[in-house]
C-alpha positions, 0 to 999 in steps of 0.5 A: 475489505482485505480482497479490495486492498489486495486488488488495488495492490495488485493493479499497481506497477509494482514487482510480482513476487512468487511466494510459495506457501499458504496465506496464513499468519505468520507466513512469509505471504503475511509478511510482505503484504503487511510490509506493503500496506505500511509502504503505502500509508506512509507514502499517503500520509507524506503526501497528505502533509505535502498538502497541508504544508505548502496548502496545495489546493488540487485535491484530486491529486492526493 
């Protein structure tokens, strides 16, 4: 699961970062990928109220 986030992540355009250390907890690596899924659940989760708010019917777009 984590390969698939990484890959969904990682073909989005968004800025590249050269981390130089080891994939390990606690690591500057660890930190930014942490702080990158918690960007992207809080703007889903915006746009999923969006929906329920103004009742948006096209759900393809969520």
């Amino acid at each position: 699961m984590e390969q698939h986030v990484s890959s969904e992540i990682g073909a989005m355009p968004f800025l590249w970062l050269g981390v130089d250390d080891v994939p390990e907890p606690d690591s500057d690596r660890d930190m930014i990928e942490g702080g990158v899924i918690a960007l992207l659940v809080i703007l889903a989760n915006r746009q999923l109220i969006r929906h329920y708010q103004t009742g948006w019917d096209d759900t393809e777009n969520i």
